[in-house]
C-alpha positions as CSV (number, residue, x, y, z in Angstrom):
1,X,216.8,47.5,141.2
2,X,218.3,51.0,142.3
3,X,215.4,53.3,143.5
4,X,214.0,56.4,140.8
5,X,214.8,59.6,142.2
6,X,210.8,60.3,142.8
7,X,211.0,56.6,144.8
8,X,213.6,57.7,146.5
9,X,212.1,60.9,147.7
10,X,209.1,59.3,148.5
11,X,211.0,56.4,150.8
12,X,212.5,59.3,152.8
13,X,209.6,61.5,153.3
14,X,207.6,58.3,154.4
15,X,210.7,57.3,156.8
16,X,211.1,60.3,158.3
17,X,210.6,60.9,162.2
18,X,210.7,64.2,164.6
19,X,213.9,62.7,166.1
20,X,215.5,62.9,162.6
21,X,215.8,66.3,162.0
22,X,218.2,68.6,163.4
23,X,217.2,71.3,166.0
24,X,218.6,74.2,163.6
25,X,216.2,72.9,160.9
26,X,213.0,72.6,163.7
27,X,213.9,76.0,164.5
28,X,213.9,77.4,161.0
29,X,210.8,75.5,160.5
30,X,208.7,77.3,163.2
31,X,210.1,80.7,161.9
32,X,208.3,79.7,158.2
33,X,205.4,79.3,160.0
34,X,204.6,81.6,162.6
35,X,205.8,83.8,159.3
36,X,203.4,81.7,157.0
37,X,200.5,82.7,160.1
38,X,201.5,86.0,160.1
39,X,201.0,86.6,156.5
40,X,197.7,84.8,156.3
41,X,196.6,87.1,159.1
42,X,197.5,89.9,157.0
43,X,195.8,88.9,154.2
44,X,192.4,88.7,155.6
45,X,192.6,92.4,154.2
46,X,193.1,91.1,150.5
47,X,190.7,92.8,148.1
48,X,189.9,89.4,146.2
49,X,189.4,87.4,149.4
50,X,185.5,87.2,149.2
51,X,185.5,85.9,146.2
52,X,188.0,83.1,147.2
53,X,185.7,82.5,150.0
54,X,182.6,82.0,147.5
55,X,184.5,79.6,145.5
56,X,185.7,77.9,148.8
57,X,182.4,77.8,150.3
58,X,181.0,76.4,147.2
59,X,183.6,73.0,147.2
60,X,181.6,71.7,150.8
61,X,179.8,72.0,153.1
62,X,181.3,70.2,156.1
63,X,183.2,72.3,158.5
64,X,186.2,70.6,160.1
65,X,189.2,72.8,158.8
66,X,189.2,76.3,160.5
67,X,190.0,79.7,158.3
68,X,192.5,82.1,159.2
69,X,191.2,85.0,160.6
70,X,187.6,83.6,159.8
71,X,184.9,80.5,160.1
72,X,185.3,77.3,159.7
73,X,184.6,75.4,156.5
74,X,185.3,71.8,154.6
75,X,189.0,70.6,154.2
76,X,188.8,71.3,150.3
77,X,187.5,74.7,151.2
78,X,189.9,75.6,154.2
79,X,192.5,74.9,152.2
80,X,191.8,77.0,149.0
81,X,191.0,79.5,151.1
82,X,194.2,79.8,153.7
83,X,196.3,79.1,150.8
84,X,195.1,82.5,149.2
85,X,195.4,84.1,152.5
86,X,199.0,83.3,152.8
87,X,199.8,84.6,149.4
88,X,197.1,87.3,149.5
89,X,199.0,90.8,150.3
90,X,202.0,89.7,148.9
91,X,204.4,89.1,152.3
92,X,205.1,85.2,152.0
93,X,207.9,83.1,151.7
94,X,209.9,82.9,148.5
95,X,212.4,80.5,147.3
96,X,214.4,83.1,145.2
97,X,216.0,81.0,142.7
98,X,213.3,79.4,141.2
99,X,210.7,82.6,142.0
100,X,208.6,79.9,144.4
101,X,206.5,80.6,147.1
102,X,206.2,77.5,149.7
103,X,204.2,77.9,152.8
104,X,200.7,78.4,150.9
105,X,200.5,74.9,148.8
106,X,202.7,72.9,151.9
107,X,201.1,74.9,155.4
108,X,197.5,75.2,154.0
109,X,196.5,71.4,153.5
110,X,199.1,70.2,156.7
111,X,197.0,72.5,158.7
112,X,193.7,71.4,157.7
113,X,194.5,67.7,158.1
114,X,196.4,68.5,161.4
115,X,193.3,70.2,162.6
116,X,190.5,67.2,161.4
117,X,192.9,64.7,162.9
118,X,194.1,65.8,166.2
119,X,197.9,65.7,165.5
120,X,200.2,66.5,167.7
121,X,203.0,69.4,167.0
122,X,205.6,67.1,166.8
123,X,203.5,65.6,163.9
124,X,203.0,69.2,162.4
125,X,206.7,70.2,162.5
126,X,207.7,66.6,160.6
127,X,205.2,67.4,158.3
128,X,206.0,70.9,157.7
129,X,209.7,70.0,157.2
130,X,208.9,66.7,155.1
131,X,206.6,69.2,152.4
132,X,209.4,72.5,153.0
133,X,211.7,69.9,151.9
134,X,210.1,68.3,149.3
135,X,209.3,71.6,147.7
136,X,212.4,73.1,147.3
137,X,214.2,69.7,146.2
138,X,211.5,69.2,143.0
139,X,212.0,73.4,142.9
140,X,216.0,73.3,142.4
141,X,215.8,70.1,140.0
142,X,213.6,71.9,137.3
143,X,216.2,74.0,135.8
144,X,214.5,76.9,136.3
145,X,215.8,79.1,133.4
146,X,214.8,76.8,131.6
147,X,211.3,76.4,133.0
148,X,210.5,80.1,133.1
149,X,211.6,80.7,129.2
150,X,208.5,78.3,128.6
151,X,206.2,80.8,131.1
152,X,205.5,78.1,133.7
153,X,205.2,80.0,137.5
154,X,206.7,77.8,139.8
155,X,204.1,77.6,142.5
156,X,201.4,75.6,140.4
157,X,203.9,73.3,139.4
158,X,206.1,72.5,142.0
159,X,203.7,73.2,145.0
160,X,201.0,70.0,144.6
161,X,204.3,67.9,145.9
162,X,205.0,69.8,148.9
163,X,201.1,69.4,150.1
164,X,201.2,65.8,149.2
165,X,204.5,65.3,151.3
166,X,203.1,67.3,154.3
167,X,200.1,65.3,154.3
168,X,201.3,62.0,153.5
169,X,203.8,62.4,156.5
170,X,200.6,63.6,158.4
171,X,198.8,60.2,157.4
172,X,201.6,58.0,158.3
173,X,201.7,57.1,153.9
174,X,204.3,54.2,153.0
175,X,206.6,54.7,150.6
176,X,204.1,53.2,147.9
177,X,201.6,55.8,148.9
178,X,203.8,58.4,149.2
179,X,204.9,57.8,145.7
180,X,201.7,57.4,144.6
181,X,200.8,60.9,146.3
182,X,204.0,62.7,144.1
183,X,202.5,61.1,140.7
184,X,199.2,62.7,141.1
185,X,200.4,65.8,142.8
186,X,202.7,66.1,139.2
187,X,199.0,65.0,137.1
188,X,198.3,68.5,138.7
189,X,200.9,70.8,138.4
190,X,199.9,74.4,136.1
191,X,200.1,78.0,136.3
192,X,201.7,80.0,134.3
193,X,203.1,83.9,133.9
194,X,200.6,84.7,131.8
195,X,198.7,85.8,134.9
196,X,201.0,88.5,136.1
197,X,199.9,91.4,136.9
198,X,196.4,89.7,137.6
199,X,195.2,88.0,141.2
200,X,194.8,84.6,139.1
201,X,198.9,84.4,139.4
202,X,198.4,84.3,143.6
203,X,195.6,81.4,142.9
204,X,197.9,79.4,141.6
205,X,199.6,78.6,145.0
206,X,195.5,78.5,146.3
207,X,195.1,75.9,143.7
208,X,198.0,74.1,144.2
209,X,197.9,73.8,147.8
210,X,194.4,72.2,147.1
211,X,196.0,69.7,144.1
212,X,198.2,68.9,146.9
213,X,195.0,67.9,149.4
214,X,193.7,65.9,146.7
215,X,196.6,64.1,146.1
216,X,197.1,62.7,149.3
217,X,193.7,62.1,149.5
218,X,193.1,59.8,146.7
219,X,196.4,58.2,146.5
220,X,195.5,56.9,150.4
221,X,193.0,54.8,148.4
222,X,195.4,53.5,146.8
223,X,194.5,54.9,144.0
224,X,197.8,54.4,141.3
225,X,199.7,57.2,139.8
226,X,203.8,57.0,138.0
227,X,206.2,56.1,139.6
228,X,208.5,58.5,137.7
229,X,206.5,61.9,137.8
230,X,209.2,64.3,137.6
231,X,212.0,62.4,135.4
232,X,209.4,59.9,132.6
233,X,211.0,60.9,129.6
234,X,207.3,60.7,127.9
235,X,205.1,63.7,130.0
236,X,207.2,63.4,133.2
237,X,207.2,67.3,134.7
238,X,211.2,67.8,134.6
239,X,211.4,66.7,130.7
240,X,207.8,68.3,130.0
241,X,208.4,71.4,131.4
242,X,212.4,72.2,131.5
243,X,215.1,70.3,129.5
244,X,214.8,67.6,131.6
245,X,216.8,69.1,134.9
246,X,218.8,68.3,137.3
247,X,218.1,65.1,138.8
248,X,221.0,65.1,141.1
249,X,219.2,68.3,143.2
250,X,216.5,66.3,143.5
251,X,217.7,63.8,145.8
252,X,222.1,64.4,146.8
253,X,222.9,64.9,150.0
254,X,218.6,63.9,151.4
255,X,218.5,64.2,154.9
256,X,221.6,65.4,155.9
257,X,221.5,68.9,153.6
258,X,218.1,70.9,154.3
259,X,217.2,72.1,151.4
260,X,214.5,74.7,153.6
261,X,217.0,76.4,154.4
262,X,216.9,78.1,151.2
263,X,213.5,79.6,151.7
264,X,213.7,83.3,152.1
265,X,210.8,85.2,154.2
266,X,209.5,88.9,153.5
267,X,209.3,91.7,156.0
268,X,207.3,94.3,153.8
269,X,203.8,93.4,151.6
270,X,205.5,94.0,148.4
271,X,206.8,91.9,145.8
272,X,209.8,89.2,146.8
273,X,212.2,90.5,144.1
274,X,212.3,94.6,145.4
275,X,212.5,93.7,149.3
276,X,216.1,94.8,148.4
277,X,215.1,98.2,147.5
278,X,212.5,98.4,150.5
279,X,215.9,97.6,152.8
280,X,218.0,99.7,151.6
281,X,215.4,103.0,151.3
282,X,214.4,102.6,154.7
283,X,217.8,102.7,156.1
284,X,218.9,105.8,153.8
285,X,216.1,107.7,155.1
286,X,216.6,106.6,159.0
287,X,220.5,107.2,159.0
288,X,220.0,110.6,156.4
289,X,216.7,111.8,157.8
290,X,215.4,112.1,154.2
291,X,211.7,113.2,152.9
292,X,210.7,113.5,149.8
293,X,210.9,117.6,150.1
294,X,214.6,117.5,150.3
295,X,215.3,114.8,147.8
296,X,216.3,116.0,144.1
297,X,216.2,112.1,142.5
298,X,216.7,108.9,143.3
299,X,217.6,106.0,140.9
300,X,216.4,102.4,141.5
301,X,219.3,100.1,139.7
302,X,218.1,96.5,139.5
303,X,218.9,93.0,137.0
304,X,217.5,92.9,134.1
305,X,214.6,90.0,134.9
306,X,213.8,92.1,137.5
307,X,213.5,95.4,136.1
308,X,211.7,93.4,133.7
309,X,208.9,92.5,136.4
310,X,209.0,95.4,138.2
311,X,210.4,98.3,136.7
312,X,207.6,99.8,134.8
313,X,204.5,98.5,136.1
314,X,201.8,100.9,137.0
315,X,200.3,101.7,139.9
316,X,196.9,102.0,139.1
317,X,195.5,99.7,141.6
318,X,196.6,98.0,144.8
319,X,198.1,94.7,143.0
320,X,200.2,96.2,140.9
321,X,201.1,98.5,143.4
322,X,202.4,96.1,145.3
323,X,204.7,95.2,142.3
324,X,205.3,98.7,141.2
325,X,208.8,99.3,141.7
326,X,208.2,103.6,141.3
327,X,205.5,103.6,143.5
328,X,206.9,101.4,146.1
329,X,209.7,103.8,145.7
330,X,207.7,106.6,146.5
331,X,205.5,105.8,149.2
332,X,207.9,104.3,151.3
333,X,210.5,107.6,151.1
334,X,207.1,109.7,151.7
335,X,205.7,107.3,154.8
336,X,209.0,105.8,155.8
337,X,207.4,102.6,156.4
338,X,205.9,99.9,154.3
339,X,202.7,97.9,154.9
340,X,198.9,97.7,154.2
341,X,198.5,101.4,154.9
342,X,201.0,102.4,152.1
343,X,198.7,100.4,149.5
344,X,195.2,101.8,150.5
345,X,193.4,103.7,147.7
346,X,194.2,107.2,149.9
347,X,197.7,106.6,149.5
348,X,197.8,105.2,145.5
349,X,195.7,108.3,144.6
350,X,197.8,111.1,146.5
351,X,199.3,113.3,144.3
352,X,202.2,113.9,146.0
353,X,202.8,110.3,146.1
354,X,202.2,110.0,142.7
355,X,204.1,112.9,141.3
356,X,207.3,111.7,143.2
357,X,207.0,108.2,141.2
358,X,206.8,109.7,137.7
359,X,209.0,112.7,138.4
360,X,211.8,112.2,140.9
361,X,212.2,108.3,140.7
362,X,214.2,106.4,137.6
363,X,214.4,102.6,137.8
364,X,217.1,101.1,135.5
365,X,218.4,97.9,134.5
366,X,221.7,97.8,135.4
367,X,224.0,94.4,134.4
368,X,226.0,95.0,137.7
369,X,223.2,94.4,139.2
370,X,222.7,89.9,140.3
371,X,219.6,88.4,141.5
372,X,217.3,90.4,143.5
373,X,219.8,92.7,144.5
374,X,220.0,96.6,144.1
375,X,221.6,99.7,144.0
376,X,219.8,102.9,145.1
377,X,221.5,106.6,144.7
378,X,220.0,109.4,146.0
379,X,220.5,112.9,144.9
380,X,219.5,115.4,147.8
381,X,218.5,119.0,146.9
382,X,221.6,120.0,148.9
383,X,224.3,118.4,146.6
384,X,224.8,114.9,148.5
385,X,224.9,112.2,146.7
386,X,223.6,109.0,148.8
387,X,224.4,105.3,147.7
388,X,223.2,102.0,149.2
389,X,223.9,98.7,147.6
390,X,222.5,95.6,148.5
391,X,223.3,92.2,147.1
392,X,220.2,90.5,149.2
393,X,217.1,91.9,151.3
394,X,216.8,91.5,155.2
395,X,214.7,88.4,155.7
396,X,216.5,86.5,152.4
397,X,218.4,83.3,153.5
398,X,221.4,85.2,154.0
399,X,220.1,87.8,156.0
400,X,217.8,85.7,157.8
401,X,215.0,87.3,160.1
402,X,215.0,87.0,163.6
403,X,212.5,84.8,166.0
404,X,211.8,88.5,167.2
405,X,211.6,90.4,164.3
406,X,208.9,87.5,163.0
407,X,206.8,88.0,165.9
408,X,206.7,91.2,165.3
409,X,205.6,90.8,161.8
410,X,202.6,88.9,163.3
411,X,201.3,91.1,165.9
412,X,201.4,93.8,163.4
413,X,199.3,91.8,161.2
414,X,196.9,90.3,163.7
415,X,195.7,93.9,164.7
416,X,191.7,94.0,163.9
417,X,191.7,90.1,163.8
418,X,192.5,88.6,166.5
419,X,193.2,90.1,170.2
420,X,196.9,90.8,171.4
421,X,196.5,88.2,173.8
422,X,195.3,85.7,171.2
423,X,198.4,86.2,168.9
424,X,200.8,85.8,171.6
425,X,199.2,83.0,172.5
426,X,199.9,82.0,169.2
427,X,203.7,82.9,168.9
428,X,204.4,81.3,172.4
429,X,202.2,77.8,171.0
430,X,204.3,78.1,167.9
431,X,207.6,78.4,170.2
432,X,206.8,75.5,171.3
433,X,205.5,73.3,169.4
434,X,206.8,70.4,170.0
435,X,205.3,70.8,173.1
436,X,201.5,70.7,171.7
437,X,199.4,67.6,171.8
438,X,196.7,68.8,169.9
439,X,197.1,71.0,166.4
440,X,193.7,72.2,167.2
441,X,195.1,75.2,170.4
442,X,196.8,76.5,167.1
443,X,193.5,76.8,164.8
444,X,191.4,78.0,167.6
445,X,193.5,81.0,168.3
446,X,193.4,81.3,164.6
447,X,189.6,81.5,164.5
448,X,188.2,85.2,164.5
449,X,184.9,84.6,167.3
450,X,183.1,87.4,168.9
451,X,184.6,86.7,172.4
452,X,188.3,87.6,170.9
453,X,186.9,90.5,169.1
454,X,188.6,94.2,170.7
């Protein structure tokens, strides 16, 4: 009998070896993650993070996963925790064309069981890769149209099967366990939109990276699950939740297409679907020397689902800043630069700040407009008028970041967490991964102690 598509995922994921995957694809790898680090690192500043860290407390008391940026706690815990950290400031990975965000359900649980067991970075890289590509496969077969006309938020859904990939590969599952590991990862799968605008919509990925854990877990027990998760025409996710996608995405071309490839990363802490606008603002006011003094108006043109999402929402407090296209307009043309400084509460309650966002900036939906993309015009108090358009954002997977412009990224967000020396001790162990015998010289440069404390 010809092999399900869910069986046939699970047969590669279980078969696949380092020595397998191309160097490109290692390479891209290591940039998600020393991205996925970065971000974590950055959101040890989240304002919701101690109450994740009750909650994630609370699920053990063991302590053989490390935090990032923190203590160390049970694997459950760890993992609901890093998972929020990733996700927490808003500057993670996104998969654009089904709104999904990777790293925090696939890095958060491959971590903790890299750390408990000792695995090599060989072993972490196949993992990583093995629950990347499982992710975005089960991502591009749900229809996503589809999917989000129903309210589901891809990250809940999708995410429990990249943790289950990453740590079945880490386990060394068969393809019976691995299987097994998808049908309960899929028992799992929620989260849905009506959360936006709330911090419940970033616990989905928390959750789901620890659905993920779980499902591993128990299906190493061989504990039994369907074998037809994503395509049973009675509850199986693709039929449940879409119109019963595209099965094809799931599985053409597997193993010699990366599907990864797709994911996009995010310089700025600011909502994936306006990193267009954040490029194109900052180089207008670089290459025009603007302030906000000499600028008469500028309008924000963006698609429809975007403007949607973005286009109106207040400002009223750091989260929805961080969403708010007319704020994010603002501060960056006032500060010329965006991160964790631009979102503090001296910056959302300035009232020049805020007067620029309800006064000089209009964002519009605009049918030109595709995607994530944008068109900004500027009017400038001396009678130039100043147009940028932008069909992607630097960092999307056609404008790829740089190895350099990631490591960047991280020493920025390592500052009051760990040393300079201890994060580029952690980019030049993430270089080099396949070098590392033992996951554990990543977590410990990861763990905040007083002896790394400036």
């Amino acid at each position: 009998m010809p092999l399900s598509p869910t069986d046939q995922l699970a047969h590669f994921i279980s078969k696949l070896r380092y020595e397998h995957i191309p160097t490109p694809i290692i390479n891209r790898v290591k940039d998600i993650f020393l991205d996925t680090l970065a971000s974590a690192l950055a959101g040890t500043h989240g304002d919701e993070v101690g109450q994740i860290r009750a909650l994630a407390k609370a699920l053990g008391t063991s302590e053989e996963a490390s935090v990032i940026g923190g203590e160390s706690l049970s694997l459950a815990g760890a993992t609901v925790l890093n998972g929020y950290l990733i996700t927490a400031v808003t500057v993670c990975d996104v998969h654009r064309p089904t709104l999904y965000h990777t790293t925090p359900q696939v890095i958060a649980p491959a971590l903790a069981i890299a750390e408990r067991d000792g695995a090599s970075g060989k072993a972490l890289l196949t993992a990583l890769s093995a629950g990347l590509e499982t992710s975005v496969r089960v991502a591009n077969g749900i229809h996503y149209k589809a999917f989000r006309a129903k309210g589901w938020h891809s990250p809940g859904v999708v995410g429990p099967f990249g943790g289950a990939a990453a740590v079945g590969q880490l386990r060394g599952f068969n393809p019976e366990q691995q299987l097994n590991a998808f049908g309960l990862a899929g028992s799992q799968s929620a989260g849905t939109f009506a959360h936006w605008g709330t911090p419940t919509i970033k616990f989905n990925q928390s959750r789901g990276a620890l659905s993920g854990l779980m499902a591993a877990l128990l299906a190493e027990q061989g504990f039994l699950a369907s074998r037809e998760i994503l395509t049973h025409q009675d509850g199986g996710i693709y039929n449940t939740y879409s119109d019963g996608g595209d099965i094809e995405a799931l599985t053409f071309a597997l193993g010699t297409q990366w599907r990864l490839e797709e994911i996009s990363l995010r310089l700025w802490p600011a909502a994936s679907s306006v990193q267009s606008v954040i490029t194109a603002l900052l180089a207008m006011a670089e290459k025009h020397q603007l302030k906000p003094d000499n600028i008469q108006s500028v309008k924000v043109s963006l698609s429809q689902g975007v403007f949607d999402m973005h286009g109106q929402l207040p400002w009223n407090d750091k989260f929805k800043a961080l969403l708010s296209m007319p704020y994010i307009s603002s501060v960056v043309l006032h500060d010329r630069a965006c991160w964790l400084d631009q979102f503090e509460p001296a910056r959302l309650n300035d009232p020049a700040v805020d007067r620029f966002a309800r006064e000089n900036v209009k964002v519009e939906a605009d049918p030109h407009v595709v995607g994530t993309g944008t068109i900004v015009c500027i009017q400038t108090k001396d009678g130039r008028t100043l147009i940028d358009e932008r069909p992607v954002a630097r960092g999307d997977a056609a404008d790829p970041l740089s190895r350099a412009e990631i490591e960047a990224k991280l020493h920025t967000a390592a500052k009051n967490v760990i040393t300079p020396t201890a994060a580029q001790a952690l980019i030049d162990k993430v270089n080099h991964l396949e070098t590392v015998k033992d996951c554990r010289e990543i977590t410990q440069l990861l763990t905040v102690k007083r002896s790394l404390k400036q």
